[in-house]
Residue frames as qw, qx, qy, qz and C-alpha x, y, z in Angstrom:
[[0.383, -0.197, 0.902, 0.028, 10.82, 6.19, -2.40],
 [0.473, 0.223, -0.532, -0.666, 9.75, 4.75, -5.29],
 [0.215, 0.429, 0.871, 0.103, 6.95, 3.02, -5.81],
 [0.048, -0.859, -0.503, 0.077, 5.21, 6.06, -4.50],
 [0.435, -0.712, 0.067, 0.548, 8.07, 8.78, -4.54],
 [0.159, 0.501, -0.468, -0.710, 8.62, 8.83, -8.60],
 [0.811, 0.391, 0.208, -0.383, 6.39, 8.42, -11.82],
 [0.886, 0.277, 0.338, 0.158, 6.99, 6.23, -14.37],
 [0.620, 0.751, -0.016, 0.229, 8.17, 8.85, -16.24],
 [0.127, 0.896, -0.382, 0.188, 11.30, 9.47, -14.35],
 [0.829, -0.222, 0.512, -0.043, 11.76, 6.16, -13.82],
 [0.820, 0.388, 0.210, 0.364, 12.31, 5.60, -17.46],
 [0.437, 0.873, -0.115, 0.183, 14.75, 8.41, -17.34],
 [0.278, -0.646, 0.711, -0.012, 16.88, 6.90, -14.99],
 [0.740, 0.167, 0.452, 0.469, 17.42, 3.74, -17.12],
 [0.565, 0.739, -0.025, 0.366, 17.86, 6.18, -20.25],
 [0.111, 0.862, -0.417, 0.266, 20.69, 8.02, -17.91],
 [0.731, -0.379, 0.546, 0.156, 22.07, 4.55, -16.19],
 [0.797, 0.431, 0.360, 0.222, 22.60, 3.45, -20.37],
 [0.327, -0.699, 0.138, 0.621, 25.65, 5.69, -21.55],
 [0.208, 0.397, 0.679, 0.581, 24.08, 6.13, -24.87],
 [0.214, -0.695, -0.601, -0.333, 21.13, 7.17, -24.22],
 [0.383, -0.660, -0.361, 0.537, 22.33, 9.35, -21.22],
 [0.328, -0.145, 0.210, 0.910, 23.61, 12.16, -23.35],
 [0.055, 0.457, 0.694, 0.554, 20.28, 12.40, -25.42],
 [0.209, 0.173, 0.215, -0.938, 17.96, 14.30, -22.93],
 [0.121, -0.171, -0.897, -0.390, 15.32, 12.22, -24.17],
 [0.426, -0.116, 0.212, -0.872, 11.48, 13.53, -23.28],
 [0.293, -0.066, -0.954, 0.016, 8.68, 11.00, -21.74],
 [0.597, -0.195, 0.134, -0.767, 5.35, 10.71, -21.78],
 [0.049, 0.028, -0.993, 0.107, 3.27, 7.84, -20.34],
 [0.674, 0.139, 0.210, -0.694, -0.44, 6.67, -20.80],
 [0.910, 0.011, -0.098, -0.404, -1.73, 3.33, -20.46],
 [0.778, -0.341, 0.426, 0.313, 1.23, 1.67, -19.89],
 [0.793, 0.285, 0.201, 0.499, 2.74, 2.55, -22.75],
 [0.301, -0.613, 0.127, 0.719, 6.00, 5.36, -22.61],
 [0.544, 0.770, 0.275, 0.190, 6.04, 7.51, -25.68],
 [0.737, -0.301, 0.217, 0.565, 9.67, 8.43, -26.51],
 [0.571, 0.756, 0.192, 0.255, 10.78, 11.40, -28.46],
 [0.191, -0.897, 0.314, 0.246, 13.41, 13.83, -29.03],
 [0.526, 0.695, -0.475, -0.121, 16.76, 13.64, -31.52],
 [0.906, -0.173, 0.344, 0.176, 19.03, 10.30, -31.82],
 [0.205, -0.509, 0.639, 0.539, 22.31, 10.10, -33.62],
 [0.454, 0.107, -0.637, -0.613, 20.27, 7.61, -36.40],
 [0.768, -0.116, -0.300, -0.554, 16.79, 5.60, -36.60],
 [0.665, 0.043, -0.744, 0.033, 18.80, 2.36, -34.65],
 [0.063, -0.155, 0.635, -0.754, 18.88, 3.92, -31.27],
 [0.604, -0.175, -0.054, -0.776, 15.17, 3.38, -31.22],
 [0.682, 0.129, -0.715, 0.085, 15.99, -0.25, -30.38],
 [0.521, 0.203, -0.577, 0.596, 17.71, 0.64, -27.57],
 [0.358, -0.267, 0.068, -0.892, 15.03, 2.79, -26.37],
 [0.805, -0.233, -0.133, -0.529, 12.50, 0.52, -26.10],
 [0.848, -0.120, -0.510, 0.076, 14.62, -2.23, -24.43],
 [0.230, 0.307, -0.425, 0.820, 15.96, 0.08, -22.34],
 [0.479, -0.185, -0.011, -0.858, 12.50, 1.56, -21.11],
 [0.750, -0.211, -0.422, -0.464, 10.95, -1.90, -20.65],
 [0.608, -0.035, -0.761, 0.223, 12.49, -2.68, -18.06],
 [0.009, -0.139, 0.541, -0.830, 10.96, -0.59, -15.88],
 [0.080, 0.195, 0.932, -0.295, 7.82, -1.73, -14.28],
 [0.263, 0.722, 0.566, -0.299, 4.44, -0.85, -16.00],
 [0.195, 0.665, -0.424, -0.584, 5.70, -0.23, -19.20],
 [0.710, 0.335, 0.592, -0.183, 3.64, -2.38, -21.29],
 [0.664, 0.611, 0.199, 0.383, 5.09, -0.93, -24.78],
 [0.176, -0.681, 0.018, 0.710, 7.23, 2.02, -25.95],
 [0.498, 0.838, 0.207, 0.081, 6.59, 4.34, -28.99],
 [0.311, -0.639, 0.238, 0.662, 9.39, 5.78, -30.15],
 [0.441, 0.612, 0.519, 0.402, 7.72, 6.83, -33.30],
 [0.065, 0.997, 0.026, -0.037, 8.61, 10.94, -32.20],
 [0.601, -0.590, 0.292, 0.453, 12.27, 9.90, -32.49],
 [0.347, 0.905, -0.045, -0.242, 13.89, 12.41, -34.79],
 [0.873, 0.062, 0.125, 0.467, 17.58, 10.35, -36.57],
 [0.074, 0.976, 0.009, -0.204, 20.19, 12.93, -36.58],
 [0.987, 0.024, 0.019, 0.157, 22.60, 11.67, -38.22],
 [0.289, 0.631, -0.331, 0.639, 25.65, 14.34, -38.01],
 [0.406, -0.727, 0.393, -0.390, 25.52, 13.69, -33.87],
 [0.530, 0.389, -0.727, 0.201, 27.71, 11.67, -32.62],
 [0.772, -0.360, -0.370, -0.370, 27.24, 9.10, -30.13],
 [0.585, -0.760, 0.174, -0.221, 28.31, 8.66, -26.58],
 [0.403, 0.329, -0.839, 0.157, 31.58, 6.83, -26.37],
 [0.828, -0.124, -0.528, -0.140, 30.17, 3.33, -24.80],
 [0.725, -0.112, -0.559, 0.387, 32.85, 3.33, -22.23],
 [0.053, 0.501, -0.236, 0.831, 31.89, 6.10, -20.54],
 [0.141, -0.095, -0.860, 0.480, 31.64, 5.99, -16.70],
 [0.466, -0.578, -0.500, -0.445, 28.15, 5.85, -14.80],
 [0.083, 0.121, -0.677, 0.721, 27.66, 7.17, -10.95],
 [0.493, -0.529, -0.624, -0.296, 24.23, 5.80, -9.19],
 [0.273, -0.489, 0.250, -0.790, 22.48, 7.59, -6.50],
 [0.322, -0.252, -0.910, -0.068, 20.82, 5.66, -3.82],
 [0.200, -0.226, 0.261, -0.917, 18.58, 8.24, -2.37],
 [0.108, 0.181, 0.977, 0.032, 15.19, 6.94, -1.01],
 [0.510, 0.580, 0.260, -0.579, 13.04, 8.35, -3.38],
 [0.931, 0.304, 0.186, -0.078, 14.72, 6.01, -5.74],
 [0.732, -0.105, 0.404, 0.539, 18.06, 5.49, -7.86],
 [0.494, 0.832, 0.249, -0.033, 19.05, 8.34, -9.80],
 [0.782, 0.061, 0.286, 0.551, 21.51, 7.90, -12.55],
 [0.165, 0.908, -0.094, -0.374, 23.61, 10.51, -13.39],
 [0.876, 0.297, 0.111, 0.362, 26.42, 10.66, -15.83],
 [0.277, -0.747, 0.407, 0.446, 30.59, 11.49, -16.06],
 [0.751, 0.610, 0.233, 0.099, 30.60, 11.23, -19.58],
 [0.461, -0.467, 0.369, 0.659, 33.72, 11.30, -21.32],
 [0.270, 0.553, -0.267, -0.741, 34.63, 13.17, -24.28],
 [0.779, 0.511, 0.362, -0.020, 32.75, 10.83, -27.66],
 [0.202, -0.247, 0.699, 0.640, 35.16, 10.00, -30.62],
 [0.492, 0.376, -0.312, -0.721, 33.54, 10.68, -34.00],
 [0.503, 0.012, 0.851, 0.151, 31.78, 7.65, -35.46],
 [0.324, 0.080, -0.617, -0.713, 30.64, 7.56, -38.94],
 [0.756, -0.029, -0.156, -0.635, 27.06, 5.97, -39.43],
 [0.831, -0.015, -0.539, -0.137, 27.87, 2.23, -39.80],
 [0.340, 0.160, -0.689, 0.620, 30.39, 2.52, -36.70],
 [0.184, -0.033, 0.667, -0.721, 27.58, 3.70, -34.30],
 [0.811, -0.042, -0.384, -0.439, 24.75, 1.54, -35.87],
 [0.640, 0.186, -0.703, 0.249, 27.55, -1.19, -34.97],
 [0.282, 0.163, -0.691, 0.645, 27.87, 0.34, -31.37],
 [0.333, -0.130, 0.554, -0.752, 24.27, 0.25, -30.51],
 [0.874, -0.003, -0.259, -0.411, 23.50, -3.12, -31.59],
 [0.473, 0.027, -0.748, 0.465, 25.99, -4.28, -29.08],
 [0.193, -0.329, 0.027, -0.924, 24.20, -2.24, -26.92],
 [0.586, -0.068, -0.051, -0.806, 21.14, -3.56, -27.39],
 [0.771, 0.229, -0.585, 0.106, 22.42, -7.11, -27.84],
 [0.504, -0.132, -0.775, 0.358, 23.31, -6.83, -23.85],
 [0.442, -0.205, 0.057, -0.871, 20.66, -4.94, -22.75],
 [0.838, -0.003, -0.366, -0.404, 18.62, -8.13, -24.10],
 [0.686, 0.122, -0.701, 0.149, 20.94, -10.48, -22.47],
 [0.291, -0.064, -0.712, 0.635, 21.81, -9.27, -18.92],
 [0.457, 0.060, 0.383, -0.801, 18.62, -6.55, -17.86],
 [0.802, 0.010, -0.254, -0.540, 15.90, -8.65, -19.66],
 [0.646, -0.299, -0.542, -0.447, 17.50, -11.29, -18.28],
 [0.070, -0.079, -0.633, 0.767, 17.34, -10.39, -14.75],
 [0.440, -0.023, 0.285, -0.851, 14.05, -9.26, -15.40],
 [0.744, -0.074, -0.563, -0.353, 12.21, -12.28, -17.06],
 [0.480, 0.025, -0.805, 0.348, 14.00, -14.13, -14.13],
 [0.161, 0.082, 0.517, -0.837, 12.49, -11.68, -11.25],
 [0.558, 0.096, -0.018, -0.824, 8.90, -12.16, -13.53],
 [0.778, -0.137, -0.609, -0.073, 9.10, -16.37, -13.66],
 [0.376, -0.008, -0.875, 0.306, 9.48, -16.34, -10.26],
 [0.261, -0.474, -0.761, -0.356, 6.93, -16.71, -8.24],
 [0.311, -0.775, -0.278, 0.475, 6.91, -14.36, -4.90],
 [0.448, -0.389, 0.120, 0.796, 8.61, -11.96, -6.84],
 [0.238, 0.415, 0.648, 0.593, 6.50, -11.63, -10.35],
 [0.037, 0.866, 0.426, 0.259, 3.92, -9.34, -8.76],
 [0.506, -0.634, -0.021, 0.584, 6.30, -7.00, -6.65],
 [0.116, 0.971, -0.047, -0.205, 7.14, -3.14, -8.27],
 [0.651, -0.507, 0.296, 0.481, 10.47, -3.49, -9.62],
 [0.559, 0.799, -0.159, -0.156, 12.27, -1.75, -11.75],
 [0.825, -0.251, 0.309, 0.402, 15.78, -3.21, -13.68],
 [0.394, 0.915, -0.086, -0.020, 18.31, -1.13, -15.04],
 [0.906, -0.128, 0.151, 0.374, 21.50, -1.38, -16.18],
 [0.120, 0.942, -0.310, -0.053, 24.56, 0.77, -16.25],
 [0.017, 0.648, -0.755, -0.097, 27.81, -1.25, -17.94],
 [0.496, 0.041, -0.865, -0.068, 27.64, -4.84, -16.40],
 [0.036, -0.116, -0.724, 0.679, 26.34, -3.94, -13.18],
 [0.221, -0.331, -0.888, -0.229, 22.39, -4.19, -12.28],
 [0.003, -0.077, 0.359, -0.930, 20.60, -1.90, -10.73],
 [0.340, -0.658, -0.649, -0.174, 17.23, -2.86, -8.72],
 [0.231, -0.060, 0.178, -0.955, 14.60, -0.37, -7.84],
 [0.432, -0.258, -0.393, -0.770, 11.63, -0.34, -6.50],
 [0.248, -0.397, 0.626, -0.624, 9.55, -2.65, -3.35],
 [0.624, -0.003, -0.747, -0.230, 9.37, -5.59, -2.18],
 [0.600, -0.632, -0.224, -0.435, 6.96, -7.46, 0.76],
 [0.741, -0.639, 0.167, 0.120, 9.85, -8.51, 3.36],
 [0.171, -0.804, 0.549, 0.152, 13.65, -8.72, 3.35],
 [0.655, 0.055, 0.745, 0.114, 13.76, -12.58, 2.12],
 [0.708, 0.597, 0.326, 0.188, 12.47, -11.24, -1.35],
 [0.291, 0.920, -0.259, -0.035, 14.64, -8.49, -1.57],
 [0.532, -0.515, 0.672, 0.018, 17.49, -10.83, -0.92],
 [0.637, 0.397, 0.661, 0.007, 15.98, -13.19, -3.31],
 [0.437, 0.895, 0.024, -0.087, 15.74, -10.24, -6.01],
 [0.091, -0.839, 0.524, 0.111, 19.52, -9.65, -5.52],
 [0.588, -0.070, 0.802, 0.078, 20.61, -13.84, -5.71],
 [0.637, 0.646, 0.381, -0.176, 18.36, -13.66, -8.65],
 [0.347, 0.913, -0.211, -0.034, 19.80, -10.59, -11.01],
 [0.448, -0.625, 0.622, 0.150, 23.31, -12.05, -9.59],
 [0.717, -0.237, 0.652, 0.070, 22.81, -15.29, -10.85],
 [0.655, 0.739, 0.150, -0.050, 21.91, -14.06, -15.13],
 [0.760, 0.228, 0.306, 0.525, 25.29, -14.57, -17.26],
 [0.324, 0.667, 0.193, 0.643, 27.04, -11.33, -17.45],
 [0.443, -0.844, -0.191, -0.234, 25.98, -9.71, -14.29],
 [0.552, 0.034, -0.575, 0.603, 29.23, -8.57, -12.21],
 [0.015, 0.147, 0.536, -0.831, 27.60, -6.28, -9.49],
 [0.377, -0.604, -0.497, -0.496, 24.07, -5.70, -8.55],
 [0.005, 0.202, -0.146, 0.968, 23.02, -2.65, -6.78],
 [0.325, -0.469, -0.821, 0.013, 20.01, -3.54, -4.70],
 [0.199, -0.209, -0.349, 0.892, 20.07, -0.29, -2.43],
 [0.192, 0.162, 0.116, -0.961, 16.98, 1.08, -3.84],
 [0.560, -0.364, -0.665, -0.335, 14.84, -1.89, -3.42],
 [0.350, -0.451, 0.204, -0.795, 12.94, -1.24, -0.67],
 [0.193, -0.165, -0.926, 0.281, 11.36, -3.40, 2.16],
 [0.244, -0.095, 0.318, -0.911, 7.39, -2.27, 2.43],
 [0.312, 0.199, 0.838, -0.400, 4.73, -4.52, 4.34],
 [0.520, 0.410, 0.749, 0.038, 2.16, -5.38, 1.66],
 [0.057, 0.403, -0.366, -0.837, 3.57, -3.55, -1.40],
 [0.080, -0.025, 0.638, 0.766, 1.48, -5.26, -3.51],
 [0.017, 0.783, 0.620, -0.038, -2.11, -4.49, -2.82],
 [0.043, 0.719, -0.117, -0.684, -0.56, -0.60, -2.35],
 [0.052, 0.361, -0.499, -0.786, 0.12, -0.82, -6.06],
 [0.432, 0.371, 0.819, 0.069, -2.78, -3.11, -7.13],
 [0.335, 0.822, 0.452, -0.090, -5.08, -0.31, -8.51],
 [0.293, -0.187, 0.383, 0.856, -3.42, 2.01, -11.37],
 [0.542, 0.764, 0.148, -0.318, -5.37, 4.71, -13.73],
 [0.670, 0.716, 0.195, 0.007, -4.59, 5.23, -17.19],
 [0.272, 0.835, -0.457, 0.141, -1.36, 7.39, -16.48],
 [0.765, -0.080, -0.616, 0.173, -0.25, 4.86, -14.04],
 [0.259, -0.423, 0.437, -0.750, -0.77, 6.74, -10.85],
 [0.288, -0.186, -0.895, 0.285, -1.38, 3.90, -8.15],
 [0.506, -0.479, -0.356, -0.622, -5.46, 4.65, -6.94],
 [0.183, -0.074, -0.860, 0.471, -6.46, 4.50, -3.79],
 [0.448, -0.571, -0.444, -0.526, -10.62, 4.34, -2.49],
 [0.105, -0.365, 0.522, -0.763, -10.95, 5.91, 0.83],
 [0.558, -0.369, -0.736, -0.106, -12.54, 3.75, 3.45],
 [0.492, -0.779, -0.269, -0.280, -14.29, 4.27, 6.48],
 [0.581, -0.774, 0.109, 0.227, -12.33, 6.38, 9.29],
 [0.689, 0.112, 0.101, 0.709, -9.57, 7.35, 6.89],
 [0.014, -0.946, 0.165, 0.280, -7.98, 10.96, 6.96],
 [0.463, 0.873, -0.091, 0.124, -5.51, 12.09, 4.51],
 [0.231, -0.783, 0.492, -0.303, -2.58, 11.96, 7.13],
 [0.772, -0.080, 0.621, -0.110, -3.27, 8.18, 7.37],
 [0.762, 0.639, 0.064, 0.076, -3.25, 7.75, 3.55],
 [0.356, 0.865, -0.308, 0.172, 0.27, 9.59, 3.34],
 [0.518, -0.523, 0.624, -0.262, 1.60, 7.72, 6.15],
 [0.896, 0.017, 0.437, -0.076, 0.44, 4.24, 4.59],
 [0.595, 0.779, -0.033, 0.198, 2.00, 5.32, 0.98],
 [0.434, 0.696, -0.329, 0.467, 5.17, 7.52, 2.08],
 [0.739, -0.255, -0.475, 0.404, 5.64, 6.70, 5.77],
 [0.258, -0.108, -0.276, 0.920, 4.86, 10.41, 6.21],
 [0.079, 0.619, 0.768, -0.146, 1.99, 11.70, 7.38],
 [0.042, 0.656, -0.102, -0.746, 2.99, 15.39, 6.54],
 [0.035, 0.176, -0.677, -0.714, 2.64, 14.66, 2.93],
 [0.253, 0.585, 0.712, -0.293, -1.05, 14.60, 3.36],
 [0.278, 0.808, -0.032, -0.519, -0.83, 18.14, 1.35],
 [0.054, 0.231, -0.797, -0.555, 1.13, 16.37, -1.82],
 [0.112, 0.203, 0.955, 0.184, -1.61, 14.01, -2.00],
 [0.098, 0.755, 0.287, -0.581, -4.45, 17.20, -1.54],
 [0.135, 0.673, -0.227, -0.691, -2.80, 19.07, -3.91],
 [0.048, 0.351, -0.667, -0.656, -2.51, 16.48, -6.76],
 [0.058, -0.479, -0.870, 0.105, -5.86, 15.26, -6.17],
 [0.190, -0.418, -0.181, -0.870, -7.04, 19.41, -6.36],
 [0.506, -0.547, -0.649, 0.152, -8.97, 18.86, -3.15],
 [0.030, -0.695, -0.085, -0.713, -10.13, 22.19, -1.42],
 [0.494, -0.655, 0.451, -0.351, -10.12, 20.64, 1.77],
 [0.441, 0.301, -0.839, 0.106, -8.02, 17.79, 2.66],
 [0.008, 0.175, -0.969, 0.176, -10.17, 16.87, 5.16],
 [0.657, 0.279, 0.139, -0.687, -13.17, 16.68, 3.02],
 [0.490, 0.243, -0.713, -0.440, -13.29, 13.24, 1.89],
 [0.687, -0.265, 0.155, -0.658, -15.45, 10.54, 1.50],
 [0.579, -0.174, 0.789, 0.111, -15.72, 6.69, 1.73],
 [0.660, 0.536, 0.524, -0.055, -15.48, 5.55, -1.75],
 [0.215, 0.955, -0.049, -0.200, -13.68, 8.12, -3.21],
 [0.858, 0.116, 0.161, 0.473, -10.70, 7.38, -5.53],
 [0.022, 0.917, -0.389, -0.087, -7.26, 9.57, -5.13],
 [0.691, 0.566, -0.285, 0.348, -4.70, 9.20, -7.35],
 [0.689, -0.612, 0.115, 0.372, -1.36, 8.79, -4.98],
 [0.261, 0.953, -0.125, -0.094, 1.32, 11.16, -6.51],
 [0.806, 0.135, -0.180, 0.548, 5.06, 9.36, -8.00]]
């Protein structure tokens, strides 16, 4: 379950594979500091647009570079109307694609077809998200917004059932929007102190306090206490129940 169940970086690849451009592309992601660094081949230099409005909408993605993106212009670009199928597992929302077969476009024809693209990208996810960030129980709360066609997909967790309701009413209510997909917004009792503290890669910190054990951490995070050894292992910790008060572990996406 995302927050805690997937990093950033495969967060931004499920918007790049809800977008039926950008799903075809295999696109590689790295993340540090909040900002996604984007590379790998595009049909030509405009997709890079699309990238980065694509990518921001996922939560703690403060910029994107897509200065490693390589224009290729002899590939041809997804045909637009090709169909999307969303997962709703709960370790988050993962987009796959049933791409149909792409009709040749010549340069100016798929410039043309991913500045429409981008052009409602901007309109319906951005705004669903500005809306979910001017409002005011909702601004600090994990979410990601992605979008596959007209339809809306929210991810990510909010602090009681009223906001996640509220999230949904919201994304509904933005010009454009015919379905929103809410299934992999969560309901978890003060998400936002869990996500308050973030290092550099955006791994969500946590400082062990007095009478914690590992087992209790993994519980509070993943609502399983067996996953004490994910949080060991990506934290290198020779014993897992050598730790102290004070001590800062990285919680694993």
């Amino acid at each position: 379950m995302w927050p805690f169940g997937k990093s950033t970086v495969d967060r931004v690849k499920d918007a790049f594979k809800a977008q039926a451009l950008l799903a075809p592309l295999n696109l590689e992601v790295r993340v540090d500091g909040g900002t996604a660094f984007v590379t790998g081949s595009v049909p030509t230099d405009k997709y890079g647009g699309l990238v980065k409005v694509v990518a921001s909408g996922i939560d703690g993605v403060k910029d994107v570079d897509v200065s490693g993106l390589i224009p290729a212009a002899q590939a041809a670009p997804a045909a637009p109307e090709a169909s999307v199928e969303i997962g709703t597992a709960d370790a988050g929302t993962d987009a796959g694609t049933d791409a149909q077969a792409a009709p040749a476009y010549d340069d100016a024809q798929a410039d043309e077809i991913v500045a429409q693209a981008v052009a409602e990208h901007n309109r319906i996810a951005k705004g669903v998200w500005n809306a979910i960030k001017a409002d005011g129980e909702l601004k600090d709360d994990p979410i990601d917004v992605l979008q596959s066609g007209s339809s809306i997909i929210l991810t990510g967790a909010v602090d009681s059932e009223h906001e996640l309701h509220l999230a949904a009413n919201l994304a509904r209510s933005i010009s454009g929007v015919e379905a929103v997909d809410a299934s992999g917004l969560k309901v978890v009792g003060g998400t936002r102190e869990l996500v308050k503290e973030k290092d550099a890669g955006g791994d969500t910190v946590y400082t062990i306090q007095a009478g914690d054990t590992l087992s209790a951490v993994a519980l509070k995070y993943f609502g399983d206490a067996g996953r004490y050894k994910d949080i060991s292992h990506y934290n290198n910790l020779s014993n897992p129940d050598d730790i102290k008060v004070g001590q800062q572990i990285r919680i694993p996406g």
